[in-house]
KEDREN-383146 format. One record per residue (C-alpha): residue number from 1; x, y, z. Coordinates in steps of 0.001 Angstrom, whole numbers, padded with zeros to 6 digits. Layout:
REM KEDREN-383146
@num:NUM u:X v:Y w:Z
...
***
This chain:
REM KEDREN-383146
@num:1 u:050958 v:-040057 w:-011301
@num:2 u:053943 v:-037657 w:-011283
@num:3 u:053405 v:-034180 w:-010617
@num:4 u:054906 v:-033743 w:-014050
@num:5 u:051731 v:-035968 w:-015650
@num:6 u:049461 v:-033591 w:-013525
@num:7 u:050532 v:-030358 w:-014889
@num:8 u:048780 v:-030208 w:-018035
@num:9 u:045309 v:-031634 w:-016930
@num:10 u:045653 v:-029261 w:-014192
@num:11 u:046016 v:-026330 w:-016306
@num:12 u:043480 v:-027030 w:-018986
@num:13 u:041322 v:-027667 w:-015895
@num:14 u:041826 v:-024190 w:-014828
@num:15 u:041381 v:-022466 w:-018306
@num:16 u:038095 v:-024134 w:-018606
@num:17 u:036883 v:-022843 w:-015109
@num:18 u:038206 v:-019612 w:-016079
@num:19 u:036375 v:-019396 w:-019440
@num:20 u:033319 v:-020770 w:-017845
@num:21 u:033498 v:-018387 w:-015108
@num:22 u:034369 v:-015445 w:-018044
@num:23 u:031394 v:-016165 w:-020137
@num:24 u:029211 v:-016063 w:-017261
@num:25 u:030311 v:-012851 w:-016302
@num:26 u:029617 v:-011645 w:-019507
@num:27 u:026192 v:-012792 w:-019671
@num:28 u:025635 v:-011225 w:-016520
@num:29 u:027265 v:-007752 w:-017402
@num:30 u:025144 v:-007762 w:-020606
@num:31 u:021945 v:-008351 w:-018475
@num:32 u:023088 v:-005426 w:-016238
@num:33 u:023910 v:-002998 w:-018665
@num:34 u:020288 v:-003947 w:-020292
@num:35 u:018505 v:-003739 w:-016917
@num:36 u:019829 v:-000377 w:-016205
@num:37 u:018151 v:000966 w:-018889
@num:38 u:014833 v:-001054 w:-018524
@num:39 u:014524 v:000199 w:-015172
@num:40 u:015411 v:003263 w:-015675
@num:41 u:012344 v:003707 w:-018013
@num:42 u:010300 v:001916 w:-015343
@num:43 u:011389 v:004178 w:-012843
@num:44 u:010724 v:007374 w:-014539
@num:45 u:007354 v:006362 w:-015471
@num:46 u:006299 v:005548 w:-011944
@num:47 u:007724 v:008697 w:-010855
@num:48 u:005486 v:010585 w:-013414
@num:49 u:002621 v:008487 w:-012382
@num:50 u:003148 v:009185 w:-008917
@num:51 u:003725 v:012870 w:-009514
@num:52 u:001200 v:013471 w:-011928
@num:53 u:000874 v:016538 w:-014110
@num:54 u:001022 v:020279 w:-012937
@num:55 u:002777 v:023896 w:-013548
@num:56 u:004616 v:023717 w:-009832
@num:57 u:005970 v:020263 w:-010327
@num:58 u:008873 v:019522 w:-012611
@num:59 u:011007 v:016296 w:-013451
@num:60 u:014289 v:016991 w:-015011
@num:61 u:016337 v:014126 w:-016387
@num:62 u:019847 v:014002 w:-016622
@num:63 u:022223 v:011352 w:-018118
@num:64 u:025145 v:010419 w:-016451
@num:65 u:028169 v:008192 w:-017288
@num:66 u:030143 v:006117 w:-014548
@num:67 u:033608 v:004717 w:-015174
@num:68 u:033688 v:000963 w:-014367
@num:69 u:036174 v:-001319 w:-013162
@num:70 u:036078 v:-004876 w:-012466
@num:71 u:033301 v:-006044 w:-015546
@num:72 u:033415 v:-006948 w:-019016
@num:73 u:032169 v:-003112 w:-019809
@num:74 u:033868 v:-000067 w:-018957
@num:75 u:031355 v:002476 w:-018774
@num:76 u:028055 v:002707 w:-017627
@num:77 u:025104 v:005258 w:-018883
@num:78 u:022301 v:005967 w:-016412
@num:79 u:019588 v:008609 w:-016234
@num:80 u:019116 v:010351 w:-012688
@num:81 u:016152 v:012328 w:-011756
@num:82 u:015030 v:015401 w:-010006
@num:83 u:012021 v:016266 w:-008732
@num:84 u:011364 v:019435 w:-007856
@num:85 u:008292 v:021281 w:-006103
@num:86 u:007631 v:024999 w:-006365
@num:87 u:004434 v:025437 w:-004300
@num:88 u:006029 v:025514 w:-000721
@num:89 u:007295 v:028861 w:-000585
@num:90 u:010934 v:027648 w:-001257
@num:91 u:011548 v:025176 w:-004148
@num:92 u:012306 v:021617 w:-002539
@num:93 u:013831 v:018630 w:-005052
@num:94 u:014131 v:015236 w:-004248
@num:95 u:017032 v:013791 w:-006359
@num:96 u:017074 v:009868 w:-007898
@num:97 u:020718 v:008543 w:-008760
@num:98 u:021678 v:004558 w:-009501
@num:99 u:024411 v:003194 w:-009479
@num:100 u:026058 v:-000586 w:-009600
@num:101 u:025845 v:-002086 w:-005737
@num:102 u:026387 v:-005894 w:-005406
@num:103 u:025386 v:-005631 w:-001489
@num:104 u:022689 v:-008179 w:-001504
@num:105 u:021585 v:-011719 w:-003382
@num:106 u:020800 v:-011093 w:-006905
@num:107 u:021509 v:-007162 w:-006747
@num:108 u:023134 v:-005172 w:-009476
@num:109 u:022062 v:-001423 w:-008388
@num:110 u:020854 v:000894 w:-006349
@num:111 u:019054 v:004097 w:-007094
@num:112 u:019473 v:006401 w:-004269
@num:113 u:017622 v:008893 w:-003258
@num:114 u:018209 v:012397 w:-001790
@num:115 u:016472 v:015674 w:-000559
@num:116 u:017537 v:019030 w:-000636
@num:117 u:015134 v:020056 w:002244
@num:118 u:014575 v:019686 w:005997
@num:119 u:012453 v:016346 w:006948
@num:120 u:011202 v:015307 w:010259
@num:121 u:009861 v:012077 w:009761
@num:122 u:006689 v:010967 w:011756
@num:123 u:004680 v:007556 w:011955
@num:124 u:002610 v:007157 w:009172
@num:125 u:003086 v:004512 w:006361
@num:126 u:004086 v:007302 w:003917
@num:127 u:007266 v:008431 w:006511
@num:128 u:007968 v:004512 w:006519
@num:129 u:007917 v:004363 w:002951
@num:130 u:010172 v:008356 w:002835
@num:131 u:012634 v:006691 w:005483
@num:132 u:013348 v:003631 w:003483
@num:133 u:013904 v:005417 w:000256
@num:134 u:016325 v:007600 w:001831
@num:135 u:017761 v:005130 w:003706
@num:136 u:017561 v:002233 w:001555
@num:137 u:017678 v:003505 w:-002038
@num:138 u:015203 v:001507 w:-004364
@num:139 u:017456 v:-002245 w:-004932
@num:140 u:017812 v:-003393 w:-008302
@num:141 u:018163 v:-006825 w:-008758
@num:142 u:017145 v:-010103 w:-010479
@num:143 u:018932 v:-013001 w:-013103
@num:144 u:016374 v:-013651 w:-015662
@num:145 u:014755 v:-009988 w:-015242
@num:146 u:014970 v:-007039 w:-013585
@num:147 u:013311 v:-005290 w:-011127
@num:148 u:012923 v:-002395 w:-008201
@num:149 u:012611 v:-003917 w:-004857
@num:150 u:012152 v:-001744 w:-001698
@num:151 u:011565 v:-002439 w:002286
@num:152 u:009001 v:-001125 w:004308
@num:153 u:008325 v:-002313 w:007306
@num:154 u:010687 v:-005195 w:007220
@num:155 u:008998 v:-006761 w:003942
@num:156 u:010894 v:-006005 w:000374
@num:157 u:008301 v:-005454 w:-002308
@num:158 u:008184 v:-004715 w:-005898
@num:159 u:008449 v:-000620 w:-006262
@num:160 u:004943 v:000714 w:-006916
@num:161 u:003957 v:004418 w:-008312
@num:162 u:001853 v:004406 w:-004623
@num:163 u:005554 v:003927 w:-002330
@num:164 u:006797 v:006986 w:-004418
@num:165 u:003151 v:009014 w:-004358
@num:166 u:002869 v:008348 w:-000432
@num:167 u:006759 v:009468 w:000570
@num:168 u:006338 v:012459 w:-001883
@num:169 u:003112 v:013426 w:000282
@num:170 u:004914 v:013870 w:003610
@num:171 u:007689 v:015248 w:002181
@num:172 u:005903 v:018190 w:-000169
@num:173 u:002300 v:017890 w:001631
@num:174 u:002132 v:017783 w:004960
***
């Protein structure tokens, strides 16, 4: 066959892999963008359930929008968190912001995590779980559904209200 016969077949080869590989894309940006928001919810009420209710504790949320480049939508909406204590003399807030990462398998985001305080971390499984929030952010991933994965002590688990309660105990507590 002449590379003349080839061209067409060729090309309507490619298209197809290219719409294949488009509507995929767009299946998966729809699941992100839905995720975002399902976690988000899940993350703010395991916050709140780790946090519990009283006068010196305060979550604020605040939306934020992120300009997108590379996927089938443009912008992204995500809530970000702050919690802040009051009881310690000086008011201390630990900050919550996703964000789209790809880094590993099956990843889509990331919500990182910051403090506006000293920490000197020690050896007890709450410092383990404080260090990997602040160093690893809380990974969200999945294909079918969604969830927050983090790793302590080499093992990735499913984010529980007890990870947050235990880092916010050596951070405001001790």
């Amino acid at each position: 066959m002449s590379i003349a016969q080839q061209i067409s077949p060729t090309l309507a080869s490619r298209q197809a892999r290219a719409a294949a590989l488009a509507a995929e894309r767009a299946g998966r940006d729809a699941f992100i963008e839905a995720q975002f928001a399902a976690l988000g919810t899940r993350f703010d009420g395991l916050l709140r359930e780790a946090l519990g209710v009283d006068s010196r504790l305060q979550v604020t949320v605040q939306p934020l929008v992120y300009a997108v480049q590379g996927r089938s939508f443009t912008t992204l909406s995500v809530d970000t968190w702050a919690a802040r204590a009051t009881f310690n003399g000086t008011p201390q807030t630990v900050s919550f912001t996703p964000r789209l990462d790809f880094r590993q398998p099956d990843q889509f985001g990331l919500i990182e995590c910051a403090l506006d305080f000293d920490y000197a971390p020690a050896r007890s499984f709450g410092d383990r779980c404080a260090q990997s929030l602040l160093r690893n952010g809380i990974v969200m991933r999945g294909k079918s559904h969604g969830s927050l994965v983090v790793s302590i002590d080499g093992l990735t688990i499913d984010l529980r209200a007890s990870e947050l309660e235990a880092a916010f105990r050596v951070w405001w507590l001790r």
